[in-house]
C-alpha positions in Angstrom: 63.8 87.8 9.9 61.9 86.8 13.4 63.8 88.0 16.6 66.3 85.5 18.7 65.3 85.3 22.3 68.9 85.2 24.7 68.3 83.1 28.0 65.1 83.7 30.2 64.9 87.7 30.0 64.6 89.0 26.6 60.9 89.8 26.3 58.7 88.8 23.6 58.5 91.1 20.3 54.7 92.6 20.3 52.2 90.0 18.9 51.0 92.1 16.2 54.9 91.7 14.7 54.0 88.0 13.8 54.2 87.0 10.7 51.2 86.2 8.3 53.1 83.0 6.3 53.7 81.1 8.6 50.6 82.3 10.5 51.6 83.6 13.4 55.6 82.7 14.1 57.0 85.5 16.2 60.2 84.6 17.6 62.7 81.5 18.2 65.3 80.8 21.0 65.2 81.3 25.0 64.2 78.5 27.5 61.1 76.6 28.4 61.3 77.4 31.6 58.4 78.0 34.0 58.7 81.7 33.9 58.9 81.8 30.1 56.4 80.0 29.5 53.9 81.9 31.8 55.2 85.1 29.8 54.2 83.6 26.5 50.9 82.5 27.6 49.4 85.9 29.1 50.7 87.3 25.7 48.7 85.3 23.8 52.0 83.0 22.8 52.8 79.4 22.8 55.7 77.1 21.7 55.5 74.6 18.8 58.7 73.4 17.1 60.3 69.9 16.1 63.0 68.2 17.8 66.2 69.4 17.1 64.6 72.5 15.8 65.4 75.9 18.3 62.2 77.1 20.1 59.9 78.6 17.8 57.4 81.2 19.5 53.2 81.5 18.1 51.0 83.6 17.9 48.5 83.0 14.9 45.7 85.0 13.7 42.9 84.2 13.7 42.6 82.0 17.5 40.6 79.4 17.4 38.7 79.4 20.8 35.9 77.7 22.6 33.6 79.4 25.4 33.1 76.2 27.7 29.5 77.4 27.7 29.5 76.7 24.1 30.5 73.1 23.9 28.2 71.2 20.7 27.6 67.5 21.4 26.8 65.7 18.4 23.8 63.1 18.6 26.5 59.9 18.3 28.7 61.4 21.0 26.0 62.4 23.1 25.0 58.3 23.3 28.6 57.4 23.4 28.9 59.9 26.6 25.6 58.3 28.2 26.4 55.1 28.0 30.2 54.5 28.1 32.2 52.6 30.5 34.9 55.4 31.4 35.9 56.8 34.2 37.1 60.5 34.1 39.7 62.3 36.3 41.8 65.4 36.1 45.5 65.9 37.2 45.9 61.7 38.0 48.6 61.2 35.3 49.3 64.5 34.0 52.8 62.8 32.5 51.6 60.0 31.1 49.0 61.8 29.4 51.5 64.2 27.5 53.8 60.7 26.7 50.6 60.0 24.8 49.9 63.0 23.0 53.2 62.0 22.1 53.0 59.3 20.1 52.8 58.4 17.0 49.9 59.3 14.3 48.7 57.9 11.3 47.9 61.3 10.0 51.5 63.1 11.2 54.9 62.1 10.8 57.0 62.6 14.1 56.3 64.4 17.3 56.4 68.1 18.3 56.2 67.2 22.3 59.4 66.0 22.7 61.2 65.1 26.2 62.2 68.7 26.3 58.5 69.6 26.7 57.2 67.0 28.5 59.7 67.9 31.3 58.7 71.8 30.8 55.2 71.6 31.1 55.6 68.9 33.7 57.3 71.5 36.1 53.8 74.0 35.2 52.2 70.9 36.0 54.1 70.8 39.7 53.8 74.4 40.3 49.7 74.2 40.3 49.3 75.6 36.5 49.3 72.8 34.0 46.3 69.7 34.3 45.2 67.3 32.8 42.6 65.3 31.7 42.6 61.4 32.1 40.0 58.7 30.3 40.3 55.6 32.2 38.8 52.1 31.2 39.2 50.5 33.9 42.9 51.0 34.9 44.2 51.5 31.2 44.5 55.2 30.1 42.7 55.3 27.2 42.5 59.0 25.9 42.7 62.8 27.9 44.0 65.8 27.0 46.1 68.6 28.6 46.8 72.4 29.3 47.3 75.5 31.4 45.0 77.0 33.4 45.9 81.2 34.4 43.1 82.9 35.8 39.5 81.8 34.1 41.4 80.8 30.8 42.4 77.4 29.8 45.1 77.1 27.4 44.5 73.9 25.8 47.8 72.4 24.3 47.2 68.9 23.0 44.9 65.6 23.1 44.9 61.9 22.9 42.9 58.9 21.9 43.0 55.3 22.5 39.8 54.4 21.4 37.0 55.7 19.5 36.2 59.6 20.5 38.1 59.1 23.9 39.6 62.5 23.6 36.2 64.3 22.4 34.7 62.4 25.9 38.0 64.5 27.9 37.5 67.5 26.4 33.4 67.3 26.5 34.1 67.1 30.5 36.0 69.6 30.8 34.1 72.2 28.6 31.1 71.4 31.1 33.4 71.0 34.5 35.4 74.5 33.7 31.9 75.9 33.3 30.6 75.1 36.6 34.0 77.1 38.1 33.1 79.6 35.9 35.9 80.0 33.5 35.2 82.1 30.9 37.5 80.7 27.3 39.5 77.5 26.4 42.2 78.7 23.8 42.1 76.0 21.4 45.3 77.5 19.2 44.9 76.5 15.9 41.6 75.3 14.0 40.9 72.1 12.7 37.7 70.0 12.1 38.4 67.8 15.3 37.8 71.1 17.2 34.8 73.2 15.1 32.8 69.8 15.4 33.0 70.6 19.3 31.8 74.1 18.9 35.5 75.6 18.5 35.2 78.8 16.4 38.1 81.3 14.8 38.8 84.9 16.5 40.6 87.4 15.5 44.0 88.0 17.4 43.1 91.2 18.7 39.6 90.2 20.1 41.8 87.3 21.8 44.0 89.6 23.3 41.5 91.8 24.9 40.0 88.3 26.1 43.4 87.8 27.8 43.4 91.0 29.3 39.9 91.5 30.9 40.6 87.5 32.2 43.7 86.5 32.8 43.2 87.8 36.6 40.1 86.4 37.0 39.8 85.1 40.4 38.9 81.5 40.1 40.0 78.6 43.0 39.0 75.1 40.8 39.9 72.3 43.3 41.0 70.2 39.8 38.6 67.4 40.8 36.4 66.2 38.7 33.2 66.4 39.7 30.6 66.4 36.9 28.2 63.2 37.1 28.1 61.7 33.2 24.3 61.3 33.3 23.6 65.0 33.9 26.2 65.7 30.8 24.0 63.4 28.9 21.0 64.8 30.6 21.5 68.3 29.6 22.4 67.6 25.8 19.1 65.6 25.1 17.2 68.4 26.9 18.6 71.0 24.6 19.4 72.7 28.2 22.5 75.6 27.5 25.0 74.7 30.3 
């Protein structure tokens, strides 16, 4: 049996009480609210569950992670990054980027970001913690990606796209722009190929712990405007240049 969370104040079990099958479920029940969710985070915990489901608390082992410095380009998405049309932003439609993470997939049945979260992660969003990435063509949103951002740790939480690679373009940017402010981890959750073909690799809990420890009060003051030119992402891939 997991724990049941009561309201906002019951605190999280310890991490290393998850459970291996499913990886990493530690807990169900409490709130979404702002406060809770902050507390789950810094623990190394994050929300997942269906509609109509209670809140079901995660913390998986291993993490899959990505240091920003890390970021792999392949040789098609590095020419796709050169010479597309987009236009990239952060924070300009935060909501309607999580509506679109949203919908429908071929390869999934259903949604796990329901209204419920949308207007949770919305409030982070309000409150200075929770951006997002946006993929314009022209004035059409056409793929981004969102997340939480405590000290120099992103939290990445889901991504979109609307056209070819779109979201692998949002998260390339912001691998390089977090970077530049010097943030030092994006947690990336759980693995899949989508992510290790980006660079994403799996840690073990623990390691991502400590991570969370020696960073999550890292002083870091990102403005959250985007500010990488695409050339010089292009620029430094075909060099071979580490960012």
């Amino acid at each position: 049996m997991i724990p049941w969370l009561e309201g906002d104040n019951c605190p999280f079990p310890p991490v290393s009480q998850a459970l291996e099958h499913p990886n990493g479920l530690l807990a169900a029940g409490g709130e979404l609210s702002p406060r809770r969710l902050l507390s789950a985070y810094r623990q190394g915990i994050f929300p997942w569950f269906n509609p109509g489901e209670p809140i079901l608390w995660w913390s998986p082992n291993p993490r899959c992670v990505i240091k920003p410095n890390q970021l792999r380009i392949s040789r098609s998405l590095r020419k796709t990054i050169k010479h597309h049309p987009y236009r990239i932003t952060f924070d300009q439609a935060f909501t309607e980027v999580m509506k679109a993470c949203a919908e429908p997939r071929a390869y999934q049945q259903g949604t796990w970001i329901s209204p419920r979260m949308i207007q949770a992660y919305t409030h982070l969003h309000h409150q200075g913690v929770a951006h997002s990435v946006e993929v314009w063509d022209g004035e059409l949103l056409v793929g981004g990606l969102y997340g939480l951002a405590i000290g120099s740790l992103f939290f990445g939480e889901s991504m979109f796209s609307r056209r070819t690679n779109t979201s692998k373009i949002a998260f390339s940017y912001l691998c390089v722009q977090l970077d530049t402010w010097g943030f030092n981890l994006i947690d990336c959750q759980v693995h899949n190929e989508h992510l290790e073909s980006l660079g994403a690799t799996l840690i073990s809990r623990d390691t991502f712990c400590s991570m969370l420890k020696k960073h999550l009060d890292d002083s870091v003051t990102p403005d959250w405007i985007f500010s990488i030119d695409s050339d010089l992402v292009a620029a430094k891939r075909e060099s071979g240049v580490t960012l």
